[in-house]
N, C-alpha and C positions, 0 to 999 in steps of 0.2 A: 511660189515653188514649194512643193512637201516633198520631204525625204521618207522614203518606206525603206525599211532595212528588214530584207531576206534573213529570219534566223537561220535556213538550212545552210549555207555557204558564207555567211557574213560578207555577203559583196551588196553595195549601197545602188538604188536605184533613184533618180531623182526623174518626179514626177511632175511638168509645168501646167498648173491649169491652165484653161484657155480664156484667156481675157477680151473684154467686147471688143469688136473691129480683127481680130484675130481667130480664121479657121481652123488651125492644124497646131500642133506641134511635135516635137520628136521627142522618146524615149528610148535611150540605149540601157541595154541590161547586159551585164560583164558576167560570165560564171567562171569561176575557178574549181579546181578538183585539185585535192592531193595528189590521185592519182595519174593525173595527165597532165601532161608540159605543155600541151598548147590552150590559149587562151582565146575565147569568140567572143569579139564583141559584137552584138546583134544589134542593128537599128531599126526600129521600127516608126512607121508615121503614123498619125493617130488624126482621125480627120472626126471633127465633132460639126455635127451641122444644127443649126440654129433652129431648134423644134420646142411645140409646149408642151410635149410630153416628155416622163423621164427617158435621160438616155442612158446608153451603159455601154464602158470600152472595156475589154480584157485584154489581158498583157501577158504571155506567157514564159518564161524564157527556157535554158537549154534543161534545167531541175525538172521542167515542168513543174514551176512554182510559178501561182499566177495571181499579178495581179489587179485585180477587178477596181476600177475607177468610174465611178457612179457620179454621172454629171446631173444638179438638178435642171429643170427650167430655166430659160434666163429670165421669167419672171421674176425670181427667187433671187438672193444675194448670196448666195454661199455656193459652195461647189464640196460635195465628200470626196472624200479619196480612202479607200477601206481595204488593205492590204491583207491576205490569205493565203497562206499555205495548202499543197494538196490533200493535207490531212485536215482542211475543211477549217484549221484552227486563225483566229484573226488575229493578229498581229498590234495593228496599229489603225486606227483612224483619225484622219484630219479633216479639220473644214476650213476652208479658205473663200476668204471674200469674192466674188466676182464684179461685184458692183456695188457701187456707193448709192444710198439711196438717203435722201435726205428728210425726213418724214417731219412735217411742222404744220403745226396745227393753228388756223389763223382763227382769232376770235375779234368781230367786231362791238367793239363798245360805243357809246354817245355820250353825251355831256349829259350832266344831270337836271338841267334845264330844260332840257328837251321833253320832262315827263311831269304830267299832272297827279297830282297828291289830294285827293279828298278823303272825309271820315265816313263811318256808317257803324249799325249797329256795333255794341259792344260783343264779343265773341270771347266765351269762356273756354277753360280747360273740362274737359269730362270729371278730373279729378279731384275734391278741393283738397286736396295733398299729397304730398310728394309720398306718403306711407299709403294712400289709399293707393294711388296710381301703380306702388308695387306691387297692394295686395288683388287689386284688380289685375294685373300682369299675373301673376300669379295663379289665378282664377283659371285666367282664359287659356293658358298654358297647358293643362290637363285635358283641355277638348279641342283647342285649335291649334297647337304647338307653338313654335317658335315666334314671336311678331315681327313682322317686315313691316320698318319703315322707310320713309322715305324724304329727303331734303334736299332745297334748291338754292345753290346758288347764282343770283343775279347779279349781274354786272355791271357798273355805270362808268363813268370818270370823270374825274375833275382835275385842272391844270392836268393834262395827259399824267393820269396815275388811275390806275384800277381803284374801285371801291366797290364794297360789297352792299347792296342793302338788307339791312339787319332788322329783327322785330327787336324793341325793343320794352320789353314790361318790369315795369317799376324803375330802381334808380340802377340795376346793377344786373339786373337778368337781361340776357341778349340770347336770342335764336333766330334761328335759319325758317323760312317758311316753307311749310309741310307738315307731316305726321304722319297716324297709321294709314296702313293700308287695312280693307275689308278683307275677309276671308276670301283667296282664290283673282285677288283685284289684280292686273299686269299695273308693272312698276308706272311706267309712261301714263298710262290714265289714269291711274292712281295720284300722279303727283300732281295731272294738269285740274284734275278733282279739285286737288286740299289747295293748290292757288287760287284756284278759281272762288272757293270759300274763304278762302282768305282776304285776298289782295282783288277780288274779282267784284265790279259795280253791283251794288243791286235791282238798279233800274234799268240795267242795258238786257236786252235780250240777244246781243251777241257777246259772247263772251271774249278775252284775250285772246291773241293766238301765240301761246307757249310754245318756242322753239326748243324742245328738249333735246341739249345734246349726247355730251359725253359723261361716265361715269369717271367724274374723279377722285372717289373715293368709298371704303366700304368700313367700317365700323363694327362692333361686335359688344353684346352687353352678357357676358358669361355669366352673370347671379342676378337675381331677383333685388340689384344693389346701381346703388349711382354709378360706379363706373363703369368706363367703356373702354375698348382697345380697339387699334389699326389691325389686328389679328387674333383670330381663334386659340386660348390658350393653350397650354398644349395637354393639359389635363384636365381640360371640357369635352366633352364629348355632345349635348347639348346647349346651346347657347341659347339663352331666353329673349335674345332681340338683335336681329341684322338691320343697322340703318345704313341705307346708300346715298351717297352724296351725287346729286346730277346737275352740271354746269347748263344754265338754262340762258339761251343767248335772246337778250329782248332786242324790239323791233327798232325801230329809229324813233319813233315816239310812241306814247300810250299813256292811259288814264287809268290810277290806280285808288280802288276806295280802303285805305284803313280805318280796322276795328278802332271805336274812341278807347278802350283801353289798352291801345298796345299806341307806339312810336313807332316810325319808319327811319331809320336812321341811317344815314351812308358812309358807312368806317374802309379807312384808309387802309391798304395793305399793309404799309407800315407799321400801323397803329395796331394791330391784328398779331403780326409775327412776334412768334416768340413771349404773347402773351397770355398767357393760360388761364393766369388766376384772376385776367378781369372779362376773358369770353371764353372759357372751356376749353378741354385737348382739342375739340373738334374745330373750332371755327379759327381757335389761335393755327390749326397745320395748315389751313388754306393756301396762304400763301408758299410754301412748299408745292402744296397739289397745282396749284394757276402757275408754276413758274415754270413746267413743261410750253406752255401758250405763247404766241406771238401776236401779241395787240395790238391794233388798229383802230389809231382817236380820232373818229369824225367828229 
């Protein structure tokens, strides 16, 4: 129920949306005048019929003050109600629920047994430093702008608990599998690309079949500098590198070849949260981002 209050007369109209299983209801609008003793109360019935396009009731009363009640779809969960004076001026508007919708996103995981682990060629960085790597950012920034990249994470589980699998190089670096994208590359082929060089066999002439889903996260690197932020700051205007994070749901089983100098590691979400300074802002907020999800341990 919203309440619209008439400034021209201060008399209160109470407006009922109409709720599923329910077609009509009633609004009475009362006017009073200083200068008249008698009072009208008018009843009016307001019939809303069940359509996918907008609809629209108007309500007028004795002021000729009218108010206009904008029902959306009932695909839609909200209903406006947007109250107006005949001098065109709006008052007040409400949104009111009409339906509960329960929105849950099922993600299937497997045991980690379920997937084969081999090695293959060693697989380097483009960079051999973290200064080159900027000044090469830096380079390519004056002709191809901004760099998109892009990272996946994959799923597994052990004792029914999510785990992520991690690259892991050397004793204390951990990442997400992926990188850049080429100039003009769409994110989706882009990312099944850098897997596919990655964690993808050499000898097979079919490749995985990466279920790319949801983006659960976006990242932003404002300077030509290691850090990154969940948000564009607010006194950047360009930002030198957008990484997107895509939750990539694997099959029920599969054969993955890792590079011999990286590890394949499967860290706990536990182990994850809340810890920054042993896997970065990025991969410690994961579990934040996955805990929208409702999992499913075959």
């Amino acid at each position: 129920m919203s309440v619209a209050t008439n400034l021209t007369n201060n008399s209160t109209q109470l407006v009922r949306t109409n709720w599923p299983g329910m077609n009509s209801t009633t609004t009475t609008s009362s006017s009073s005048s200083p200068t008249s003793t008698n009072n009208t109360n008018t009843s009016v019935s307001i019939t809303t019929p069940i359509v996918s396009s907008l609809s629209s009731t108007t309500i007028t009363d004795q002021n000729n003050n009218t108010n206009s009640m904008v029902t959306s779809p009932r695909s839609s969960n909200t209903t406006t109600t947007t109250t107006t004076n005949n001098n065109n001026n709006t008052n007040r508007t409400f949104i009111h629920p009409t339906q509960t919708m329960a929105l849950e996103r099922t993600i299937q995981t497997y045991p980690l047994t379920n997937y084969t682990f081999g090695t293959k060629d060693a697989l380097y960085e483009r960079d051999s430093s973290v200064q080159a790597r900027f000044q090469r950012m830096r380079e390519e920034f004056t002709t191809m702008g901004m760099r998109r990249s892009v990272e996946a994470v994959l799923l597994v589980h052990e004792h029914n608990l999510p785990h992520v699998l991690l690259l892991q190089l050397g004793t204390t670096f951990f990442k997400l599998p992926g990188g850049e994208l080429n100039p003009g590359e769409d994110s989706i082929e882009g990312l099944k690309r850098l897997l596919n060089e990655t964690l993808g066999r050499p000898d097979s002439t079919q490749q995985n079949n990466w279920l790319v889903e949801d983006v659960i996260g976006n990242w932003w690197r404002p300077n030509f500098e290691a850090p990154r932020y969940p948000y564009v700051p607010a006194h950047i205007t360009k930002p030198k590198e957008h990484i997107r994070l895509y939750l990539v749901q694997l099959g029920e089983s599969s054969m993955f070849a890792v590079p011999r100098n990286y590890k394949l590691v499967a860290a706990p979400l536990f182990e994850l949260y809340d810890n920054a300074s042993g896997y970065g802002p990025i991969i410690s907020s994961l579990p934040q981002a996955l805990s929208r999800f409702n999992f499913i341990y075959n």
